[in-house]
KEVEX-911291 format. One record per residue (C-alpha): residue in three letters; x, y, z. Coordinates in nm, 4 decimals. Example, Ala and Ser with C-alpha at 12.3 -4.5 7.8 and 13.67 -1.06 7.14 Angstrom:
<sites>
SITE  type        px        py        pz
SITE   ala    1.2300   -0.4500    0.7800
SITE   ser    1.3670   -0.1060    0.7140
</sites>
This chain:
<sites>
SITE  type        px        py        pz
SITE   unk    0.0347    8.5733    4.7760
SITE   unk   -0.1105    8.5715    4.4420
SITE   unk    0.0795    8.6564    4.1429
SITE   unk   -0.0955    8.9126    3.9145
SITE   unk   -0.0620    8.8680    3.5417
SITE   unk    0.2502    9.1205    3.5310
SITE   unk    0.4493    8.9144    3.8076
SITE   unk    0.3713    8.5767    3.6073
SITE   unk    0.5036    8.7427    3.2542
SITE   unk    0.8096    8.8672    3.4337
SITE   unk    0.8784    8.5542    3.6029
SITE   unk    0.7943    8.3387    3.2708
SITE   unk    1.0228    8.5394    3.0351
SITE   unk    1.2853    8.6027    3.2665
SITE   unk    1.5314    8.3531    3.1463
SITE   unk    1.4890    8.6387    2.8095
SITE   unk    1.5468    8.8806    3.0690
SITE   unk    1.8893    8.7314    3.2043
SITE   unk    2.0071    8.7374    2.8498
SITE   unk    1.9084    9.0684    2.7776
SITE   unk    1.9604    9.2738    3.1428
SITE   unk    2.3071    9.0617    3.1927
SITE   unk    2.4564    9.1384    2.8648
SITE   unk    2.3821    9.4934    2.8995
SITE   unk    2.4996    9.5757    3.2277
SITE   unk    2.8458    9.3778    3.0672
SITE   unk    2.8666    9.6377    2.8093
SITE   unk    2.7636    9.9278    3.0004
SITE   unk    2.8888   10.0107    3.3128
SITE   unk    2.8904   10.3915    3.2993
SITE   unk    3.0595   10.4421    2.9364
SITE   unk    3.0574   10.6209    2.6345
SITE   unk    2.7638   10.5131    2.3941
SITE   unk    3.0377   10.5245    2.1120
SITE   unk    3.0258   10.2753    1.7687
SITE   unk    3.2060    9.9912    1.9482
SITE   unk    2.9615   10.0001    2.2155
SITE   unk    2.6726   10.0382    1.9420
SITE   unk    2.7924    9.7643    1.7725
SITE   unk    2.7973    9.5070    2.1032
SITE   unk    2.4334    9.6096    2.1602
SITE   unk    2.3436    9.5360    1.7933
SITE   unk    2.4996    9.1833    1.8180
SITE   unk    2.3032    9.1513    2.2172
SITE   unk    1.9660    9.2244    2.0436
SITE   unk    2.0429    8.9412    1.7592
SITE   unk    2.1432    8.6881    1.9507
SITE   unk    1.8183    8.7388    2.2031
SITE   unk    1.6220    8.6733    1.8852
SITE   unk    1.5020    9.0643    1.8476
SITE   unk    1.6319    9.0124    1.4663
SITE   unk    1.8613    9.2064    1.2869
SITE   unk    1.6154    9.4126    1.1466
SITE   unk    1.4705    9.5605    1.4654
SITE   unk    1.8217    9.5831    1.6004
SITE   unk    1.9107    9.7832    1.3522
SITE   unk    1.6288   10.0302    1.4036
SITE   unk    1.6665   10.0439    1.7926
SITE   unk    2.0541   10.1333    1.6991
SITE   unk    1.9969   10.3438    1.4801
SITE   unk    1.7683   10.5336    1.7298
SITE   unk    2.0314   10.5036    1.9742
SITE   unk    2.2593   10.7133    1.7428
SITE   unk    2.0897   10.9700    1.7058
SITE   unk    1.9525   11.0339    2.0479
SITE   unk    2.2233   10.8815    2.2426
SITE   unk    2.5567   10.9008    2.0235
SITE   unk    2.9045   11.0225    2.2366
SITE   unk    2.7110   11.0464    2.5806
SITE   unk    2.7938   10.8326    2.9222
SITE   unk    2.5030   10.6078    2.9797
SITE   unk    2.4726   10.3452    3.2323
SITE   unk    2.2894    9.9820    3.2171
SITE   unk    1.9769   10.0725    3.3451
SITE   unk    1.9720   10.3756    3.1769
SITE   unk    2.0090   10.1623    2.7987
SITE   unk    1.7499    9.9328    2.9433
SITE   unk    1.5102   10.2116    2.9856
SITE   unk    1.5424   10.3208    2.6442
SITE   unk    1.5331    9.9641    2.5031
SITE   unk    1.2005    9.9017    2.6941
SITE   unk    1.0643   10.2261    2.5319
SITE   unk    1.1953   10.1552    2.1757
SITE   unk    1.0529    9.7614    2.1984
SITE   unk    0.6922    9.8868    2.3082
SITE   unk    0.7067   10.1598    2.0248
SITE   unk    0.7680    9.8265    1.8089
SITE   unk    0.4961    9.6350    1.9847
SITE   unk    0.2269    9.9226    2.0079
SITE   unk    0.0685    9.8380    1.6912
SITE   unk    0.0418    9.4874    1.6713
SITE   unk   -0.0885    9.4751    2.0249
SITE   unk   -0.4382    9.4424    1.9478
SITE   unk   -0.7284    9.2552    2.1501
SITE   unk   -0.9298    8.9732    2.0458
SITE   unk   -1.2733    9.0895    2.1183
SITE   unk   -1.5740    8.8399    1.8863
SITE   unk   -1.7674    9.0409    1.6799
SITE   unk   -2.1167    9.0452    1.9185
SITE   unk   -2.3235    9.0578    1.5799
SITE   unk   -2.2067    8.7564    1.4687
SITE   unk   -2.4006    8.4330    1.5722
SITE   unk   -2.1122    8.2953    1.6259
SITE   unk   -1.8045    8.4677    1.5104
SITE   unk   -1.5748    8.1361    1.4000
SITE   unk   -1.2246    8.1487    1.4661
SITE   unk   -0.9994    7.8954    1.2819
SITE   unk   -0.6874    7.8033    1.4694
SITE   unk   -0.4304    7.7028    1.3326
SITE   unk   -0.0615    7.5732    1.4295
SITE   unk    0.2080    7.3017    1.3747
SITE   unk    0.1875    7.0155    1.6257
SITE   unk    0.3630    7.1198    1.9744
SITE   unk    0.2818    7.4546    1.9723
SITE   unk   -0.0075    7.4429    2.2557
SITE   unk   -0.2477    7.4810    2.0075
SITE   unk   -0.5246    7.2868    2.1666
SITE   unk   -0.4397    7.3841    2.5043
SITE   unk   -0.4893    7.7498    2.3708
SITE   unk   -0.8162    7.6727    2.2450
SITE   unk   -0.9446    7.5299    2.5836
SITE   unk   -0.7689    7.8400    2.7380
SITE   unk   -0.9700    8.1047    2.5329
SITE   unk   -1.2912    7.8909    2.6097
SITE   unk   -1.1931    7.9903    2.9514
SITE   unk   -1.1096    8.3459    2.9264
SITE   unk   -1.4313    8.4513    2.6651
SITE   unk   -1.6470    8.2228    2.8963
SITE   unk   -1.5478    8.4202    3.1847
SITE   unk   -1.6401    8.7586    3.0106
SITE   unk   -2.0501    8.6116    2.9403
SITE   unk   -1.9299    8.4609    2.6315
SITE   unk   -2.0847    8.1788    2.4954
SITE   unk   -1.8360    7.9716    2.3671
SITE   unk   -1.8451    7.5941    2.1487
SITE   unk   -1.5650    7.3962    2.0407
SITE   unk   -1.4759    7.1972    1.7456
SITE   unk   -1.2002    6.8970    1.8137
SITE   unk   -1.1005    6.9493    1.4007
SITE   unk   -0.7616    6.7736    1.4812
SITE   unk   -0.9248    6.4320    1.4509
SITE   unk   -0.6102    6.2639    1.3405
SITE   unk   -0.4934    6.3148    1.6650
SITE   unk   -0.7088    6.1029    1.9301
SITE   unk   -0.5410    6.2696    2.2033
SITE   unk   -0.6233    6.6412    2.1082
SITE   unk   -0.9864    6.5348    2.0692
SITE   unk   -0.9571    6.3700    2.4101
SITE   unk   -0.7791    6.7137    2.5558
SITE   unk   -1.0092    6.9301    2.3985
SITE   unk   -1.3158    6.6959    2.5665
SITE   unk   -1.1666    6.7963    2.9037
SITE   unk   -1.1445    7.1340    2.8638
SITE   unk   -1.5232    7.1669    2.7291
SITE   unk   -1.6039    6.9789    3.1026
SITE   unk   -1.3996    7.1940    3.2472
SITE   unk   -1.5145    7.5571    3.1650
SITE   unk   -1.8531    7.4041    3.0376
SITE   unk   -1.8182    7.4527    2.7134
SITE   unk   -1.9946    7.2340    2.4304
SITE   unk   -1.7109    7.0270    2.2353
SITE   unk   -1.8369    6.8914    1.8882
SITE   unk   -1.6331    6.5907    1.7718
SITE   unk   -1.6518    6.2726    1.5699
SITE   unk   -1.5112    5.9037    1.5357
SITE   unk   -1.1221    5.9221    1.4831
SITE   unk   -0.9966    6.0777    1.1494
SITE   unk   -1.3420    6.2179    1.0757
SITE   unk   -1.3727    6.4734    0.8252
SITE   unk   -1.2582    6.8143    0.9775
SITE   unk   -1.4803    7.0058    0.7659
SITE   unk   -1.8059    6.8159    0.8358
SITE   unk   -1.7793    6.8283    1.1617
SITE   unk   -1.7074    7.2392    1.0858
SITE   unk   -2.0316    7.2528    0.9049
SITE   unk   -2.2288    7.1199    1.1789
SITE   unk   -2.0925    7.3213    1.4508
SITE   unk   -2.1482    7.5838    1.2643
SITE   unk   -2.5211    7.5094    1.1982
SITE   unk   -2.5759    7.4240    1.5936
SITE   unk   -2.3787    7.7372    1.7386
SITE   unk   -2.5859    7.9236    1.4776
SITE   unk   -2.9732    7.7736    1.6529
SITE   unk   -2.7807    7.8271    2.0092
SITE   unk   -2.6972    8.1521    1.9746
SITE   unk   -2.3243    8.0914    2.0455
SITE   unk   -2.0999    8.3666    2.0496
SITE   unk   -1.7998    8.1898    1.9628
SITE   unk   -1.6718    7.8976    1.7516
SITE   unk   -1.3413    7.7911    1.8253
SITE   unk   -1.2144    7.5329    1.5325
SITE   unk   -0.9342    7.2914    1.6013
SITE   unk   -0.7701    7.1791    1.3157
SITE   unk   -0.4428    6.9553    1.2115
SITE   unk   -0.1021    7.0757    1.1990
SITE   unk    0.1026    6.8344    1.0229
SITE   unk    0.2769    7.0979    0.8267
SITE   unk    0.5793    6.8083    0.7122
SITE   unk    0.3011    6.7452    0.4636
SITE   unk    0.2028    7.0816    0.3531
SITE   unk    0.0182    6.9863    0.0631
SITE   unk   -0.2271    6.8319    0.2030
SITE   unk   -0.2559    7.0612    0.5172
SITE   unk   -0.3745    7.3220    0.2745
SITE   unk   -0.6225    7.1016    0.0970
SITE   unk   -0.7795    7.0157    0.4476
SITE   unk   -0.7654    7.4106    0.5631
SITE   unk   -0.9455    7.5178    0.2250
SITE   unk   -1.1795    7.2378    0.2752
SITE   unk   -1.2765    7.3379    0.6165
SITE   unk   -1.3192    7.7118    0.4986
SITE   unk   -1.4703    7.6266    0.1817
SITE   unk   -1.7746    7.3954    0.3470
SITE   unk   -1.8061    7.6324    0.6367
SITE   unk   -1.8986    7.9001    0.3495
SITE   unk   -2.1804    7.6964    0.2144
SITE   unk   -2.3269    7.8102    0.5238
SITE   unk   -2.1758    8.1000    0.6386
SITE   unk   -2.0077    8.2599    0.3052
SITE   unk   -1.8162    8.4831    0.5878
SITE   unk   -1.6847    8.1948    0.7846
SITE   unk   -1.3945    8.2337    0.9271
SITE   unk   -1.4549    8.5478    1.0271
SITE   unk   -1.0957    8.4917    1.2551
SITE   unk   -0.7698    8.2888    1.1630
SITE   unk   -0.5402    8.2443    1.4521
SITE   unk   -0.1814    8.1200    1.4051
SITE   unk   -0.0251    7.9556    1.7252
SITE   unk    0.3169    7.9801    1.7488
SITE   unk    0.5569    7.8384    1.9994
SITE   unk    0.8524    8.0968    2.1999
SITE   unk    1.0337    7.8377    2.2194
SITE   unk    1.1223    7.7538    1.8765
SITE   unk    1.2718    8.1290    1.8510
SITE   unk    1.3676    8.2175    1.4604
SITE   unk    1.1493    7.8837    1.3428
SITE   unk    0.8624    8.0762    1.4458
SITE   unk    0.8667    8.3329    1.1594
SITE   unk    0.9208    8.0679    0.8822
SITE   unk    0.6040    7.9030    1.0468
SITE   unk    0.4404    8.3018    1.0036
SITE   unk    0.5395    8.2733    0.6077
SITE   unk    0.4342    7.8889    0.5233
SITE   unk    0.1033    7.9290    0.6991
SITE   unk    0.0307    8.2941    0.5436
SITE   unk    0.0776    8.1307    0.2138
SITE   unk   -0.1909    7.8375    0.3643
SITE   unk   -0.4451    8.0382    0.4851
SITE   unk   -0.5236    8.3887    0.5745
SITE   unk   -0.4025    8.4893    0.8971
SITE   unk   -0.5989    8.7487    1.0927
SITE   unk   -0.3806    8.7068    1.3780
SITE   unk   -0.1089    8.5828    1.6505
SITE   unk   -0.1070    8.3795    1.9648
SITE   unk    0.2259    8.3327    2.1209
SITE   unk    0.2968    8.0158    2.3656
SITE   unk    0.5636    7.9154    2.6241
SITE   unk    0.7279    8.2564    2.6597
SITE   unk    0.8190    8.0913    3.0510
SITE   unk    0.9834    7.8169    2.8278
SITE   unk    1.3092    7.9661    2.6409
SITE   unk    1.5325    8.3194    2.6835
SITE   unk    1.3226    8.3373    2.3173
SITE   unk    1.1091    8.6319    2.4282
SITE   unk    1.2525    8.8442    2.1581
SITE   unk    1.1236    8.6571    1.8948
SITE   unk    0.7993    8.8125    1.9458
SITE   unk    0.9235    9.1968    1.8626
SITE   unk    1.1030    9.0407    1.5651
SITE   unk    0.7390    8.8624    1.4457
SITE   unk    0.5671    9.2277    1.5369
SITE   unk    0.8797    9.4159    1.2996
SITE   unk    0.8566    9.1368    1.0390
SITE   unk    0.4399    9.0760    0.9876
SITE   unk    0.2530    9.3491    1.1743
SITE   unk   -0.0097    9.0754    1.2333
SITE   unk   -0.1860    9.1272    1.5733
SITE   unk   -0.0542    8.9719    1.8412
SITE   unk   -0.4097    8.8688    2.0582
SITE   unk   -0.2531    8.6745    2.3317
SITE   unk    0.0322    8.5336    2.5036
SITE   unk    0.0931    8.2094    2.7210
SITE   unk    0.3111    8.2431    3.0092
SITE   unk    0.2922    7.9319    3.1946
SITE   unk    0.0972    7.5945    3.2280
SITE   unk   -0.1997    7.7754    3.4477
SITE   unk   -0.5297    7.8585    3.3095
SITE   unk   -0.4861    8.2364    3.3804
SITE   unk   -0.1207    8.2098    3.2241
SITE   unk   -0.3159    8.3134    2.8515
SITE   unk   -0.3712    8.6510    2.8567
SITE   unk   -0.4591    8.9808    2.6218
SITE   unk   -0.1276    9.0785    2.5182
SITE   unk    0.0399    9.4214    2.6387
SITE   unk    0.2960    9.6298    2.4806
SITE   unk    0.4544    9.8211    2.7237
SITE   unk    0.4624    9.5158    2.9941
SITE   unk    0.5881    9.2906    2.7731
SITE   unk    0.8818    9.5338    2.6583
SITE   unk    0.9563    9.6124    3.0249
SITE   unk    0.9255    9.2230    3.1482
SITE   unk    1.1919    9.1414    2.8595
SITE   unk    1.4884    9.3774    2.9212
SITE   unk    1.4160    9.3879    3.3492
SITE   unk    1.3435    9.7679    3.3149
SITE   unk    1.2277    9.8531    3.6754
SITE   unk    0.9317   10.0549    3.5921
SITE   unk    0.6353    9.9606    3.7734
SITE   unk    0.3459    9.8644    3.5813
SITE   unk    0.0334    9.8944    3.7451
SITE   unk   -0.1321    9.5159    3.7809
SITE   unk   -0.4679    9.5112    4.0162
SITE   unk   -0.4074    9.1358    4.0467
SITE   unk   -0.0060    9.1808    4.2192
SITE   unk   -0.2282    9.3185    4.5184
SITE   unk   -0.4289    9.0044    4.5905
SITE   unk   -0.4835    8.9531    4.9414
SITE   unk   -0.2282    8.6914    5.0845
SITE   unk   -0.3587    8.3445    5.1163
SITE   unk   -0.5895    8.3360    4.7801
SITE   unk   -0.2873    8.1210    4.5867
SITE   unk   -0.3192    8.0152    4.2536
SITE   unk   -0.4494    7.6589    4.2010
SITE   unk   -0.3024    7.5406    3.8296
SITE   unk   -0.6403    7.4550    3.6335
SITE   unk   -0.4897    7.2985    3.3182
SITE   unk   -0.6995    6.9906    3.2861
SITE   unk   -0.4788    6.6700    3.2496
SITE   unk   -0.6560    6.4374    3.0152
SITE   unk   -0.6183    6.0679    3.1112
SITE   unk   -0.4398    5.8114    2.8483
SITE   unk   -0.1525    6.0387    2.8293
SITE   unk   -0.3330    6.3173    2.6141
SITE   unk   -0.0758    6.6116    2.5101
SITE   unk   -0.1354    6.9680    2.4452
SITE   unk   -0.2126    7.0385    2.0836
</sites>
């Protein structure tokens, strides 16, 4: 049977879950939510990379609704899930282009390793899919293999790729996509672009180059800056948030490889920390796995809360599996 989009986020972040949903029920049985037991919970939500800043606020909530009464484990983990999606509400946010812009560019952006490319032939997929016309721009060029992965997504979800000899410049080849998605009428420009942030220095001077050429044409361009970030990499994550705020302007958030790490949490600590918009999240190697991102079923696939959420795709009809359409360049390409 099918897995809907719900099923695959709780099965991709429940290694988070285990983390969370075990050390819970080991602190509450049926007990007295007294400070001893307040301060356990605070230490649980730390170490599951929540931070201490929104475990502080989800204890502090605690006290006052909570303080001197018996609770149970799945009664804590009820009221976690609800205090995490009040956290998450806000930043939860859709990435819908702007349909009067001819195309709307999107700059993303990322360290090497995060998926970045991968997400880029992903959301080629997913706007596609809507009626989107969508182009690509392999702006990683140091990198033959994300130029090469990027090639086999555009052949895979039909999607014009615009690239150039190895280490061409980023920003020309920018400019030009530009131009030609403006005469096609694309509605979207996804840009590639390098992530070698060990040299920051010159990361920024090749990010302000792309942005500055792409205005001699489109003084608007970007109209979209997308920071990639990796689950995996847990509290690294938010110094990536800082050092590439400080690079560029970030509009807002993709989150990879949440079905890769118990590191789910890091994502309501980025929410509490930045308040940047979290578009979408990865949850496995699958096409379909990059999805809109949702508040309230992330917070109740993290702590295991038992609350149905309503998913049209968990009721597929039996037999209509999943086949895993991540392309797999040849010459040992990697995801960006």
């Amino acid at each position: 049977m099918a897995l809907g989009f719900f099923s695959r986020l709780k099965a991709g972040l429940s290694r988070s879950t285990q983390k969370l949903s075990g050390g819970i029920a080991a602190v509450f049985t049926r007990r007295k939510l007294d400070d001893q037991a307040l301060e356990e919970l605070e230490d649980l939500l730390i170490s599951a990379d929540l931070g201490p800043s929104v475990a502080e606020k989800v204890i502090e909530s605690f006290r006052r609704s909570k303080f001197g009464k018996e609770v149970t484990d799945e009664e804590v983990r009820a009221a976690l899930a609800e205090e995490i999606a009040t956290i998450l509400q806000p930043v939860a946010v859709p990435f819908t282009p702007n349909p009067e812009l001819k195309p709307h560019v999107v700059l993303v952006v990322g360290v090497n390793g995060t998926g970045k490319t991968t997400t880029i032939g992903k959301m080629a997929r997913f706007y596609g899919e809507q009626g989107k016309k969508v182009m690509m721009v392999a702006g990683d060029t140091f990198r033959a293999a994300a130029v090469e992965q990027l090639q086999v997504w555009g052949e895979r979800v039909g999607a014009p790729v615009i690239s150039g000899k190895p280490n061409a410049d980023a920003a020309g080849l920018a400019f030009e996509a530009l131009k030609r998605g403006r005469a096609e009428g694309v509605d979207l420009l996804l840009v590639d672009t390098a992530g070698r942030l060990h040299n920051k220095s010159a990361l920024m001077e090749e990010l302000a180059k792309i942005i500055r050429v792409m205005r001699k044409f489109d003084e608007t361009a970007p109209h979209s800056v997308l920071l990639v970030l990796d689950a995996t990499t847990g509290q690294n994550a938010m110094e990536q948030v800082r050092v590439f705020k400080e690079l560029v302007n970030v509009t807002g958030l993709v989150v990879t490889k949440l079905d890769g790490s118990a590191r789910g949490g890091i994502v309501v600590a980025l929410a509490d920390a930045f308040g940047l918009p979290v578009h979408l999240v990865g949850v496995g190697e699958q096409a379909e796995d990059l999805r809109p991102f949702s508040a309230e079923a992330f917070a109740k696939g993290l702590v295991g809360d038992s609350i149905k959420v309503i998913d049209r795709e968990d009721a597929a009809p039996e037999g209509e599996g999943e086949k895993d359409e991540t392309p797999q360049p040849e010459h040992g390409a990697q995801a960006g």
